[in-house]
C-alpha positions, 0 to 999 in steps of 0.5 A: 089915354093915348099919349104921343112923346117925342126925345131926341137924346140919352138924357130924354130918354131917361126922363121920359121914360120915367114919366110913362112909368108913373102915367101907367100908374094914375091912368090904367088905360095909357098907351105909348106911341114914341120917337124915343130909346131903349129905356122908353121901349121898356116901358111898353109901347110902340118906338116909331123912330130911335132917337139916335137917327136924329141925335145930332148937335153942332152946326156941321153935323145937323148940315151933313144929316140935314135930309134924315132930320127932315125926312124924321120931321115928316115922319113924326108928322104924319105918324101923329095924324094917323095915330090921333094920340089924346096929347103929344108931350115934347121933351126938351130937343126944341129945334125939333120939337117946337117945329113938331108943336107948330105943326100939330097946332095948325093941323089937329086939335090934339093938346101939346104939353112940352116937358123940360121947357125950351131954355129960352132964359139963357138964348133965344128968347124970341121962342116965346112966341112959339110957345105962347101959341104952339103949346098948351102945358109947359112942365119946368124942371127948374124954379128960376123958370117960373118967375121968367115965363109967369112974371117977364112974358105973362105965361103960365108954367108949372114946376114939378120938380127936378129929375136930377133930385130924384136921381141923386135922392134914389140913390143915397137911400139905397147905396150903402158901400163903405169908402173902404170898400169903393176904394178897393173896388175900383183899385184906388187909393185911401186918400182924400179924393179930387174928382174930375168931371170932365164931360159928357162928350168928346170935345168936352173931354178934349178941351177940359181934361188936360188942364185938369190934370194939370191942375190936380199934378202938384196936388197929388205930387206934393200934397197926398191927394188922389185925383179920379176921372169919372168917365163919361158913358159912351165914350171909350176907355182908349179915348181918356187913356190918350188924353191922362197919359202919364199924369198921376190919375185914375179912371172910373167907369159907371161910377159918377155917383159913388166917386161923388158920395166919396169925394172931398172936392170936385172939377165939373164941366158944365151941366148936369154935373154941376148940380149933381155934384152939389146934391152930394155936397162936394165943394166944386169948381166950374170949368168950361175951357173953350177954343177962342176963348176971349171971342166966346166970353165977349159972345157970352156978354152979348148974347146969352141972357143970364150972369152964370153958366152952372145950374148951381148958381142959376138955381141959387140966384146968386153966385154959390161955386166959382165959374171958369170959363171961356178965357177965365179957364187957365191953369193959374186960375184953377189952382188957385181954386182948387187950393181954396177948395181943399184948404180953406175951411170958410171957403167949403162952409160957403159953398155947402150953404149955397148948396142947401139953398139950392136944395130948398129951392128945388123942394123934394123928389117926386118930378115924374110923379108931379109931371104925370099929375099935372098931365092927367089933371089937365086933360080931364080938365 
């Protein structure tokens, strides 16, 4: 089969390389065409476009790179027609891929299966109308999704697990250092550990670390704990240097995973991070300061969707983790958490029975794997 897919950031990348991997295993005769990156070219096949010609988020960057998104839009298009793939497989990135499903819909004959389904629980909602008559396979990396599309809009959806579980499960079966020896590695101290996830990108990092670092000061001062930044990949050293000054703190580089394994408690920004932080069994709390915080909590009320912001506690159903956001993200606040996090007992206990729901609902690893099943099986179908 000829398969056709389409990312438009890092994260897409991993995930839709992944998926290619395990395609290549159940169909010999798969062949790759892609707007895509480094890890999905490793995987054979032919990159038409880098997806960083066209990563671009935020309302002024798309402004000021308008004409390269929409001359990329053109170019996937008529690539599509010339190639004449056996089914298109879109990867989360809906601004551009739902405009990709349209087109293919109304011009080919061609299936489109849409991997990591468009959030439309959490805003926009209207999308529904695209998906319901754009796309043929809807693939979901998050169980809450299936009841929202099945029972509220009547479409069916297939949940096939979720990458970050696969991620997190890979790597405990294969890391084996010793908390000793990841301290002395990476030059820090032999004391209990409060990790500070701030962010995968630079405005995140801007408006989330200071107030971590306040936060954590009196508790390294006076209390013997060791704060640690896990630095973001990408974004460089000098950047959190300017930021961490003099506060007590470490920075750690391509280490997030074995600072987690490490960790007594954590301070995550929003995303990924927040369920990453969970399969490892650290206490945490969520925070997300954001400029005009009292607007952007009363947007919050009336546009977004759903009562929480962390994966933890959307998967969950019900409040796992505390949330700090928006205007609720002030100093008085995460100290009183973060005190709750190191010194209450009853508070961790809670806290690591959300985190085995969270697991029980995501069921075992295998995403890739079920995605590429349920791929194949469809197109014989």
């Amino acid at each position: 089969m000829r398969y056709y897919l389409i990312v438009g950031e890092a994260s897409g990348d991993l995930h839709a390389s992944e998926l290619m991997k395990q395609l290549a295993a159940i169909d010999p005769e798969a062949t790759f065409r892609f707007f895509g990156g480094d890890l999905m070219q490793a995987q054979g096949g032919e990159c038409v476009m880098h997806y960083k010609s066209l990563a671009y988020m935020g309302f002024i960057p798309v402004l000021l790179h308008l004409g390269t998104i929409l001359g990329g839009l053109r170019r996937c298009k008529r690539d599509i027609l010339a190639w004449k793939p056996d089914m298109v497989i879109l990867v989360d990135y809906p601004g551009f891929n739902l405009k990709i499903a349209h087109f293919v819909r109304s011009h080919t004959q061609i299936p489109v299966c849409y991997y990591i389904s468009p959030k439309i629980w959490a805003w926009k909602e209207y999308r529904i109308k695209n998906i319901r008559r754009d796309v043929d396979l809807l693939l979901s990396i998050l169980p809450f999704e299936k009841p929202f599309f099945e029972e509220k809009h009547h479409y069916p959806i297939t949940y096939v697990g979720n990458p970050t579980m696969d991620e997190v499960t890979a790597f405990k079966e294969n890391y084996r250092e010793s908390r000793e020896d990841f301290f002395h590695r990476m030059g820090l101290e032999d004391k209990p550990t409060i990790a500070l996830l701030a962010g995968s990108r630079k405005q995140e990092v801007k408006d989330n670390l200071p107030l971590m670092l306040e936060a954590v000061d009196a508790f390294v001062y006076h209390q013997g704990y060791q704060a640690v930044v896990a630095c973001a990949p990408g974004i460089e050293h000098s950047f959190y240097e300017s930021i961490v000054k003099d506060y007590p703190v470490q920075l750690v580089h391509g280490s997030t995973y074995p600072l987690l394994a490490h960790s007594m408690t954590a301070m995550v920004t929003s995303g990924t991070a927040t369920l990453e932080t969970a399969l490892f069994g650290v206490p945490q709390v969520v925070c997300y300061y954001t400029p005009c915080g009292w607007l952007v909590s009363w947007l919050r009320r009336h546009l977004l969707r759903v009562p929480f912001i962390s994966l933890v506690n959307l998967i969950a159903g019900y409040k796992v983790v505390s949330e700090l956001v928006a205007h609720s993200m002030k100093l008085s606040f995460l100290c009183f958490e973060l005190q709750r996090l190191l010194n209450s007992d009853s508070h961790r206990q809670k806290i690591q029975e959300g985190y085995a729901e969270v697991v029980r609902r995501l069921g075992p690893a295998g995403c890739p794997r079920h995605a590429a099943e349920a791929i194949v099986q469809w197109l014989k179908r």
